[in-house]
Backbone atoms as SQL, in Angstrom:
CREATE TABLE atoms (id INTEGER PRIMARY KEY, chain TEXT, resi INTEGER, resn TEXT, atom TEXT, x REAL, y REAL, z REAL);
INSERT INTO atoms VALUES
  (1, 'A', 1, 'UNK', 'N', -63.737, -244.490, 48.098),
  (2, 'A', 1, 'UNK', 'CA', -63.808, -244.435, 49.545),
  (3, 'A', 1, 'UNK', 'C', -62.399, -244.410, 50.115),
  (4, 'A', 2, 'UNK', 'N', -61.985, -243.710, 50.961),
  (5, 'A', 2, 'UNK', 'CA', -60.806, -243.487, 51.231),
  (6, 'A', 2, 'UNK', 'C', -60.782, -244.192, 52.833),
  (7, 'A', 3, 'UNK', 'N', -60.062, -245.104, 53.273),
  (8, 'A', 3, 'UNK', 'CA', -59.785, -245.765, 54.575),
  (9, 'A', 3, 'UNK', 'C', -59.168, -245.158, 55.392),
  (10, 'A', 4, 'UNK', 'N', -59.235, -245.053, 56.751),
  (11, 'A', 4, 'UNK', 'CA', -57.789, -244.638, 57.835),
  (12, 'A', 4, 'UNK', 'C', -57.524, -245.516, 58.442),
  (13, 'A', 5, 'UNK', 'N', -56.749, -246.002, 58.880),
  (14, 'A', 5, 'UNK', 'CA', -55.942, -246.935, 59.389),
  (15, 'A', 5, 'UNK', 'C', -55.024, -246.150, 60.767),
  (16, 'A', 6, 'UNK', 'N', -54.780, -246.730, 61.732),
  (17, 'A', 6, 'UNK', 'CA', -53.978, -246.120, 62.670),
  (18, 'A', 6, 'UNK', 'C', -53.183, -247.787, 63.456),
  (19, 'A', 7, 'UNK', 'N', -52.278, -247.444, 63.936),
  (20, 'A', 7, 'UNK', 'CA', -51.361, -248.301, 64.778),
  (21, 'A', 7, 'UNK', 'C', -50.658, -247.612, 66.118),
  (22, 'A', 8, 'UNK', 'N', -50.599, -248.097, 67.072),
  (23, 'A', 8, 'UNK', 'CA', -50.001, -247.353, 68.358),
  (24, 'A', 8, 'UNK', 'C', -48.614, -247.765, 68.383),
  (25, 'A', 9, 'UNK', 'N', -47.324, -247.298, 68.584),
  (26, 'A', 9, 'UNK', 'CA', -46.368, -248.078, 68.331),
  (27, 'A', 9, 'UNK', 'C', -45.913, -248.150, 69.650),
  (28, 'A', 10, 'UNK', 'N', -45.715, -249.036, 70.907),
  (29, 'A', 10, 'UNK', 'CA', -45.461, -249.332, 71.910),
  (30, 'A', 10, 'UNK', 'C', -44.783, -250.555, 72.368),
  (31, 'A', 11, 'UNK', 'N', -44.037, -250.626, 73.126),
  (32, 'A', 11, 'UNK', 'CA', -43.614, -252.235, 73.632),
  (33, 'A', 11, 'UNK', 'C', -44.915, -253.122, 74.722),
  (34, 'A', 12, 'UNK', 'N', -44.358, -254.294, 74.419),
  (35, 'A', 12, 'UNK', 'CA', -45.432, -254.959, 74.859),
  (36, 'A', 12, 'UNK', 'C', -45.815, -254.936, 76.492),
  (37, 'A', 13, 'UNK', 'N', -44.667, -254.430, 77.342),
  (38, 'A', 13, 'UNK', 'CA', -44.741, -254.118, 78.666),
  (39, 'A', 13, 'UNK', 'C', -45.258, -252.498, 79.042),
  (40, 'A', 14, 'UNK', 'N', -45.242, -251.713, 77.766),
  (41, 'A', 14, 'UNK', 'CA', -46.583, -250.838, 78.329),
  (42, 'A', 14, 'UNK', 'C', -47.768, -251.366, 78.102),
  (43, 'A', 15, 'UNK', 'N', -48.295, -251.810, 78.350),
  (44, 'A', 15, 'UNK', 'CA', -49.644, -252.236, 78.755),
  (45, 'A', 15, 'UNK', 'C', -50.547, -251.903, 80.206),
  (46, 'A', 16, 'UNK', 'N', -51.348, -251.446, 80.681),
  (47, 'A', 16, 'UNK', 'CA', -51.652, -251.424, 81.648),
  (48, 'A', 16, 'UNK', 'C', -51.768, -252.624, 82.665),
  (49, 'A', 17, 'UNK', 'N', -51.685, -253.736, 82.058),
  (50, 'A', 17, 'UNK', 'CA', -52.072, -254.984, 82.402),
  (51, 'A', 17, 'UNK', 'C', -50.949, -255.376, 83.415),
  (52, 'A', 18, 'UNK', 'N', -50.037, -254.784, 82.863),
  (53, 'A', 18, 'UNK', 'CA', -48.304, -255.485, 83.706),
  (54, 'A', 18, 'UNK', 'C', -48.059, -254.035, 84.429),
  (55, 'A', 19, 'UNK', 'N', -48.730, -253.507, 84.869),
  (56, 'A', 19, 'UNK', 'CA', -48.672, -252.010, 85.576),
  (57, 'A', 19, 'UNK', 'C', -48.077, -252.742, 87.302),
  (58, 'A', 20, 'UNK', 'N', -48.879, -253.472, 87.453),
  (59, 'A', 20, 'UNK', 'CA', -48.576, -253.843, 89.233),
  (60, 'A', 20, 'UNK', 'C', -47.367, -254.686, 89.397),
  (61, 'A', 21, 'UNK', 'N', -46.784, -255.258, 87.799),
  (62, 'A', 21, 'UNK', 'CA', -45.708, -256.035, 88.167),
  (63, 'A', 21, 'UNK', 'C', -44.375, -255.119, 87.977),
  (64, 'A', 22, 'UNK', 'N', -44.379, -254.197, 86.628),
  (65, 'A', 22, 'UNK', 'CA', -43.180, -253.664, 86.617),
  (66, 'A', 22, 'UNK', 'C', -43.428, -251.979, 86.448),
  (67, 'A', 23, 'UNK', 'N', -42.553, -251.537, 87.301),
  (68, 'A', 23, 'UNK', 'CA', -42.310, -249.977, 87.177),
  (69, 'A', 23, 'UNK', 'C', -41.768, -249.359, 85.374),
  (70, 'A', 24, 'UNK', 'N', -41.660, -248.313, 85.315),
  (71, 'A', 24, 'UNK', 'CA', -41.165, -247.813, 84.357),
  (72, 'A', 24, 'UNK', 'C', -39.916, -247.981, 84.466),
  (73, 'A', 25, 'UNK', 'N', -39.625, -247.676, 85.510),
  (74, 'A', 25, 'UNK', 'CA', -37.997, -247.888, 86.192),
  (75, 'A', 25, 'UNK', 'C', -37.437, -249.143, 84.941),
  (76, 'A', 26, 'UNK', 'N', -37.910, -250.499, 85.147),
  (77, 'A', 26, 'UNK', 'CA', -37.700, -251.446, 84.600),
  (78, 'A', 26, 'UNK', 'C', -37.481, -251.793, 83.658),
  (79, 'A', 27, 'UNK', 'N', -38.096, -250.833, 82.652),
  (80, 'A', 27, 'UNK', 'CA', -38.243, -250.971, 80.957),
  (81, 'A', 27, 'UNK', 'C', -37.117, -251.055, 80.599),
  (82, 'A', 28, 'UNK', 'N', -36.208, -250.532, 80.699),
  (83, 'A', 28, 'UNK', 'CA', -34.966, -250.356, 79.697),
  (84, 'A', 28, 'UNK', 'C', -34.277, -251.729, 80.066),
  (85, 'A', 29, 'UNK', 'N', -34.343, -252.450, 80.665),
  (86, 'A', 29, 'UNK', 'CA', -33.740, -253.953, 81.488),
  (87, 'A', 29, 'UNK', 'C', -34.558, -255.102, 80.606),
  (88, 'A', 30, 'UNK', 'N', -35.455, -254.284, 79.971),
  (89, 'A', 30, 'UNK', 'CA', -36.367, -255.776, 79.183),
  (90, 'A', 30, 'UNK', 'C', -36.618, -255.668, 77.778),
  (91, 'A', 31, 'UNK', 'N', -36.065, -256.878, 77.151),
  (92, 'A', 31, 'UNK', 'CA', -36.089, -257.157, 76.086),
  (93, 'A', 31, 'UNK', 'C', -37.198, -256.250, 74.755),
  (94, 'A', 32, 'UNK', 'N', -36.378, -255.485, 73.865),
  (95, 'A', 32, 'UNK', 'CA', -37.494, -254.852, 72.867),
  (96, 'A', 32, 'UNK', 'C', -37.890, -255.722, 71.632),
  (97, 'A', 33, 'UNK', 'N', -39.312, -255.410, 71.506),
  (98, 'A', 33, 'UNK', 'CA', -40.401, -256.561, 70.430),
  (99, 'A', 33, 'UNK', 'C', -40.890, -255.414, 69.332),
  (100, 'A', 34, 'UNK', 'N', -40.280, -254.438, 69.767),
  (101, 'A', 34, 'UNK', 'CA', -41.765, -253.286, 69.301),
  (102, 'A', 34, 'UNK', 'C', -40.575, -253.525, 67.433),
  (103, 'A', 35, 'UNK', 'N', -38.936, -253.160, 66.894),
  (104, 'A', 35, 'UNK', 'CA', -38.601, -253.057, 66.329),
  (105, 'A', 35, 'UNK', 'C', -39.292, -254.394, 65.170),
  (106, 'A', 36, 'UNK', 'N', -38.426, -255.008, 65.398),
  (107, 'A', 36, 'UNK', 'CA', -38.859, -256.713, 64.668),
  (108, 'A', 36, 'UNK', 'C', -41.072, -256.266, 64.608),
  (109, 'A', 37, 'UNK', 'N', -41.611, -256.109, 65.355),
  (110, 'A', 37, 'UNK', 'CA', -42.968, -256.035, 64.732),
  (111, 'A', 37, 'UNK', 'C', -43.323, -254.910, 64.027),
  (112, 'A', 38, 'UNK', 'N', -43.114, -253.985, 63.881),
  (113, 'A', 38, 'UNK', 'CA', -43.411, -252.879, 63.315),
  (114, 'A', 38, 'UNK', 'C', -42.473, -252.527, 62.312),
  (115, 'A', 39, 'UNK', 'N', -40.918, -253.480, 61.878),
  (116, 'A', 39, 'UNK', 'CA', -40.636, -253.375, 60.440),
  (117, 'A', 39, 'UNK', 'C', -41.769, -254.496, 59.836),
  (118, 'A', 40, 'UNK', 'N', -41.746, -255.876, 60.607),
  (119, 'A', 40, 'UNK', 'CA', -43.109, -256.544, 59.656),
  (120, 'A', 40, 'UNK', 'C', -44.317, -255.621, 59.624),
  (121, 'A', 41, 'UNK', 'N', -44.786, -255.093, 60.288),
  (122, 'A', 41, 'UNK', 'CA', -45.871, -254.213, 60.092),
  (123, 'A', 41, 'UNK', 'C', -45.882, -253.527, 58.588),
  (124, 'A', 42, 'UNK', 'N', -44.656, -252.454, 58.768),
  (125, 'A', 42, 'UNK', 'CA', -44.447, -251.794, 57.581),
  (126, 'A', 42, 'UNK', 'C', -44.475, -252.636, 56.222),
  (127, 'A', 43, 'UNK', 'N', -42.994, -253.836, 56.172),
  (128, 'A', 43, 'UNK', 'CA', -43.464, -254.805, 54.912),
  (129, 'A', 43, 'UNK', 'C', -44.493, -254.942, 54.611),
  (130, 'A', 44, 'UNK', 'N', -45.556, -255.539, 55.737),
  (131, 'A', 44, 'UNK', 'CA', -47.186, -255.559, 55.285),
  (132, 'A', 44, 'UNK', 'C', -47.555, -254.563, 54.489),
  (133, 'A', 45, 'UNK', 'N', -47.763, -253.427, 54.493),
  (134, 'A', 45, 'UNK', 'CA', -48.386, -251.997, 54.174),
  (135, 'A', 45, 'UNK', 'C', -47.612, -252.112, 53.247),
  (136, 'A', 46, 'UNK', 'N', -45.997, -252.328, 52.790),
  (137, 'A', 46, 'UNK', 'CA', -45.793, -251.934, 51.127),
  (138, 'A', 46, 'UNK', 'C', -46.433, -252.901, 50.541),
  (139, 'A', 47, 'UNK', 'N', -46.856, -254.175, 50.755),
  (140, 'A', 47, 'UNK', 'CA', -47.208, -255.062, 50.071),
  (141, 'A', 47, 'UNK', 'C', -48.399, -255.147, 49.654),
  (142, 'A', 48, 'UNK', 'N', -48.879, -254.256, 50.423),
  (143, 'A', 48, 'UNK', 'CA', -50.264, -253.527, 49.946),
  (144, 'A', 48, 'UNK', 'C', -50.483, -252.632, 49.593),
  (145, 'A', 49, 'UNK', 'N', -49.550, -251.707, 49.548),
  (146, 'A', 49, 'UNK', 'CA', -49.121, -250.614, 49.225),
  (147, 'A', 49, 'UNK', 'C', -50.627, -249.874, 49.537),
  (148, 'A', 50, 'UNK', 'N', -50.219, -249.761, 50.886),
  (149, 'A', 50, 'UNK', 'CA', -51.496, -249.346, 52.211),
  (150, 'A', 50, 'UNK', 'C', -50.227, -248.152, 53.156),
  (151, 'A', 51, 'UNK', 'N', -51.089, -246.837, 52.636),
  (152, 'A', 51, 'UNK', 'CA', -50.121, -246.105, 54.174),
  (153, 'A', 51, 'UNK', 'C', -51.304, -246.102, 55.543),
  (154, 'A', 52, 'UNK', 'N', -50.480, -245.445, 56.795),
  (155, 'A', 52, 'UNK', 'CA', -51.232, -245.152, 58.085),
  (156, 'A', 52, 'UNK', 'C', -50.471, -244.244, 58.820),
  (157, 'A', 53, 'UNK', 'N', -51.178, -244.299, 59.632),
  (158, 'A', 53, 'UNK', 'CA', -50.809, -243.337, 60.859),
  (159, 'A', 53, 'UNK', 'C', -50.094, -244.403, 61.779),
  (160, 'A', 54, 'UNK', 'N', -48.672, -244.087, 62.339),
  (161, 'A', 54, 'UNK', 'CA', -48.812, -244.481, 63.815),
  (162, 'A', 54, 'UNK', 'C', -48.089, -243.656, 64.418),
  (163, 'A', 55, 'UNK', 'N', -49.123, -243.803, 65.371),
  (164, 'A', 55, 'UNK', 'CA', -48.840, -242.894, 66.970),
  (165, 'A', 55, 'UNK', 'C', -48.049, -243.678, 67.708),
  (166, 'A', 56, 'UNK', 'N', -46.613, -243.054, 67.880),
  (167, 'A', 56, 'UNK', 'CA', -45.761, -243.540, 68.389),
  (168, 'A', 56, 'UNK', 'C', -45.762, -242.973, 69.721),
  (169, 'A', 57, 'UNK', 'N', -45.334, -243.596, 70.821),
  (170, 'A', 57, 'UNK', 'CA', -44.956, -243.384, 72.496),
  (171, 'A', 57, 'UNK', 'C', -43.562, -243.070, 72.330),
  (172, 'A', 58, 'UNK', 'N', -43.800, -241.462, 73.338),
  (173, 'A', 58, 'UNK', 'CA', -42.287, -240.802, 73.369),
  (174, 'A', 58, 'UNK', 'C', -41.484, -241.833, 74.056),
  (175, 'A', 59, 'UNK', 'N', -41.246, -242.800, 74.943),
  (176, 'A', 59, 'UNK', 'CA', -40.712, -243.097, 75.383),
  (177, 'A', 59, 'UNK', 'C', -39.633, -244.340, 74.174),
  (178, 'A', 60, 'UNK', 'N', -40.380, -244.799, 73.154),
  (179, 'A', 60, 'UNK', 'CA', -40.250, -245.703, 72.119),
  (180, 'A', 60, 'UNK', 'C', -39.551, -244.736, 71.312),
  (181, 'A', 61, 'UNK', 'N', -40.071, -243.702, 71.384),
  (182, 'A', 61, 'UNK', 'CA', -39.272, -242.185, 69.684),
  (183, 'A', 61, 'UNK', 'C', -37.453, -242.064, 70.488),
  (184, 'A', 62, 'UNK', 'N', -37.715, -241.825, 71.650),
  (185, 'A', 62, 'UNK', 'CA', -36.264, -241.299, 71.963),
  (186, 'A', 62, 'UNK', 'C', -35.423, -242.645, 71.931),
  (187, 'A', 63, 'UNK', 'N', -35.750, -243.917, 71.906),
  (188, 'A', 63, 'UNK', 'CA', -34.989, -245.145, 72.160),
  (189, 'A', 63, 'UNK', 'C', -35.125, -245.777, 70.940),
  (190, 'A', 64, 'UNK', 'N', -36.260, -245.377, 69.586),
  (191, 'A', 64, 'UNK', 'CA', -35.857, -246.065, 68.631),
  (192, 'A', 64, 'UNK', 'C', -36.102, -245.173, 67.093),
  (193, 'A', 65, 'UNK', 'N', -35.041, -243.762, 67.336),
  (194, 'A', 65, 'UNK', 'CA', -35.363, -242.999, 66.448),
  (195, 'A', 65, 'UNK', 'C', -34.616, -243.408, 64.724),
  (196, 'A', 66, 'UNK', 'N', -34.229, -244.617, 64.594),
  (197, 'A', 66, 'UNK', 'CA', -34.226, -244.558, 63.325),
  (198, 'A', 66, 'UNK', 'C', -35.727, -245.896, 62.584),
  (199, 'A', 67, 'UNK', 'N', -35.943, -246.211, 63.916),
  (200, 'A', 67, 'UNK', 'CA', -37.000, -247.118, 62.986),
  (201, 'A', 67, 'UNK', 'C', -38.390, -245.407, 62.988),
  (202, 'A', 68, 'UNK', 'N', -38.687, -244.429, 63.440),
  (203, 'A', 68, 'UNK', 'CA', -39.584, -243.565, 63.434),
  (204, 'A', 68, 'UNK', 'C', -39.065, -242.627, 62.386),
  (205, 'A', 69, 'UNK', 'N', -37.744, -242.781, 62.122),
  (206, 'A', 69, 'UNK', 'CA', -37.558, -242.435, 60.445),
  (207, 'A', 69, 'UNK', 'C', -38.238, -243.005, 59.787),
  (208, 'A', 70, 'UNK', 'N', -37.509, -244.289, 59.760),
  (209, 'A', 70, 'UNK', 'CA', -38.092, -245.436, 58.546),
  (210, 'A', 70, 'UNK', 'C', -39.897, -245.117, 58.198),
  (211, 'A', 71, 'UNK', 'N', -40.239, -245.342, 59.271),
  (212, 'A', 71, 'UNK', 'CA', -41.575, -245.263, 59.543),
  (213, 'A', 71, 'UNK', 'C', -42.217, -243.716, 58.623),
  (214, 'A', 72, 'UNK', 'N', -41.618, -242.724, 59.060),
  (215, 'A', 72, 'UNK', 'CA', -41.922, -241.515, 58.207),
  (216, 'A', 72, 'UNK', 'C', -41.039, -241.693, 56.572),
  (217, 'A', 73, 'UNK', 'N', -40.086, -241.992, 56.150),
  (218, 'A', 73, 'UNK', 'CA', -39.655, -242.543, 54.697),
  (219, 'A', 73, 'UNK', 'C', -40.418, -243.307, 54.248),
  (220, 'A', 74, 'UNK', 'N', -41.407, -244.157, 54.801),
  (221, 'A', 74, 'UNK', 'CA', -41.963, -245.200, 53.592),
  (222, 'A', 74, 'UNK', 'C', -43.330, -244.686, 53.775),
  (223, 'A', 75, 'UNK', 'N', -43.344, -243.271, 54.013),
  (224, 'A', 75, 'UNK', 'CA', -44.819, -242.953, 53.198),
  (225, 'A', 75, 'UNK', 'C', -45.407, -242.694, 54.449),
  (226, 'A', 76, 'UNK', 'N', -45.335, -242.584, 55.905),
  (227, 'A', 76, 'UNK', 'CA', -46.392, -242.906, 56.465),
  (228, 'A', 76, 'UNK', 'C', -46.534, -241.776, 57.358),
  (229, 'A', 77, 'UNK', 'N', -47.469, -241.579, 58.053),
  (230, 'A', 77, 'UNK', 'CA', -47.958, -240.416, 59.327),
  (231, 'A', 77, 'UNK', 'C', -47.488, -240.613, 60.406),
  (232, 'A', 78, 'UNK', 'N', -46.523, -239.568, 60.806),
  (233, 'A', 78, 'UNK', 'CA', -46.423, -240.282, 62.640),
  (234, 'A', 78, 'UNK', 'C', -46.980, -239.285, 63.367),
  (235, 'A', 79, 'UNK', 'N', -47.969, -239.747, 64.280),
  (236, 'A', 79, 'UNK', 'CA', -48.364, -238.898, 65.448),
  (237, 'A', 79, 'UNK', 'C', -48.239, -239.123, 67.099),
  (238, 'A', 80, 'UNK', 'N', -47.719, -238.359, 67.801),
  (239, 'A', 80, 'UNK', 'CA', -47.463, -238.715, 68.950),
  (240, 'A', 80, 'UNK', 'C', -48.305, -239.545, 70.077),
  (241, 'A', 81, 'UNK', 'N', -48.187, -240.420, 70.979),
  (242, 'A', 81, 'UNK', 'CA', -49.100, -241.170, 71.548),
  (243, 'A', 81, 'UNK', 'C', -48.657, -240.792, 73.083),
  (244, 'A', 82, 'UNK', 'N', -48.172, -239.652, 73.434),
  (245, 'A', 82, 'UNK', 'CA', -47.540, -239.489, 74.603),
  (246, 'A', 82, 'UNK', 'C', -46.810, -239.916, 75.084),
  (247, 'A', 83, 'UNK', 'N', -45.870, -239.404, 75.885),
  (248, 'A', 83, 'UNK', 'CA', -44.308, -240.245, 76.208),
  (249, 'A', 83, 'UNK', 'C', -44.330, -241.499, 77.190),
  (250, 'A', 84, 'UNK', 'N', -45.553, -241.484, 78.231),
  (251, 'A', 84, 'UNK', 'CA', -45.581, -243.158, 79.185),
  (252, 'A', 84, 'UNK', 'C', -46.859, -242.974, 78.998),
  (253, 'A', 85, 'UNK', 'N', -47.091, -244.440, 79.628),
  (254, 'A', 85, 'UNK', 'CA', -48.721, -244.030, 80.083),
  (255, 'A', 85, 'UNK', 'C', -48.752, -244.195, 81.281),
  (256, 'A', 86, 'UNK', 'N', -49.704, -243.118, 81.834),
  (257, 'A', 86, 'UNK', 'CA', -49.683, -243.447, 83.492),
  (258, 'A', 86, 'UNK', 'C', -51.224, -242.596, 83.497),
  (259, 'A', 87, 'UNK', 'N', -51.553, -243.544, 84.307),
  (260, 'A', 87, 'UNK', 'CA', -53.381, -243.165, 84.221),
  (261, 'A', 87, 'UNK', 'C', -53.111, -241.612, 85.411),
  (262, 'A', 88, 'UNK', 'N', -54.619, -241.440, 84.539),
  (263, 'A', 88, 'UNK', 'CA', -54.375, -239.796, 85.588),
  (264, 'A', 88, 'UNK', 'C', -55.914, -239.634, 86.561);
């Protein structure tokens, strides 16, 4: 049986949830979480030696293009998750 697995790779202030408190404007002024969780992410997966997909947010690819290397070097799928989110 073959599994798929997927991960979204985003910071924790895209969320829709914090939409009314902070603009996009703002992002680059606030602290990034997404690096530090998604190299543990990856450790996880060699240690299981488990690949996946993650769909990374353009806005995350242009600001953290050597961890979306890493991410494609240790085996894994990257697919795009669109560059913001902004409901339509």
């Amino acid at each position: 049986m073959q599994n798929a697995l997927t991960f979204d790779v985003e910071e924790y202030f895209h969320v829709e949830a914090f939409r009314g408190f902070l603009s996009h404007e703002d992002w680059s002024r606030l602290p990034s979480r997404v690096e530090a969780s998604t190299r543990q992410l990856l450790d996880l997966l060699d240690h299981h030696r488990v690949t996946a997909t993650f769909f990374v947010v353009g806005w995350v690819a242009e600001r953290q293009r050597p961890l979306v290397r890493e991410i494609q070097a240790r085996g894994h799928e990257l697919g795009c998750h669109g560059h913001l989110h902004r409901p339509i």
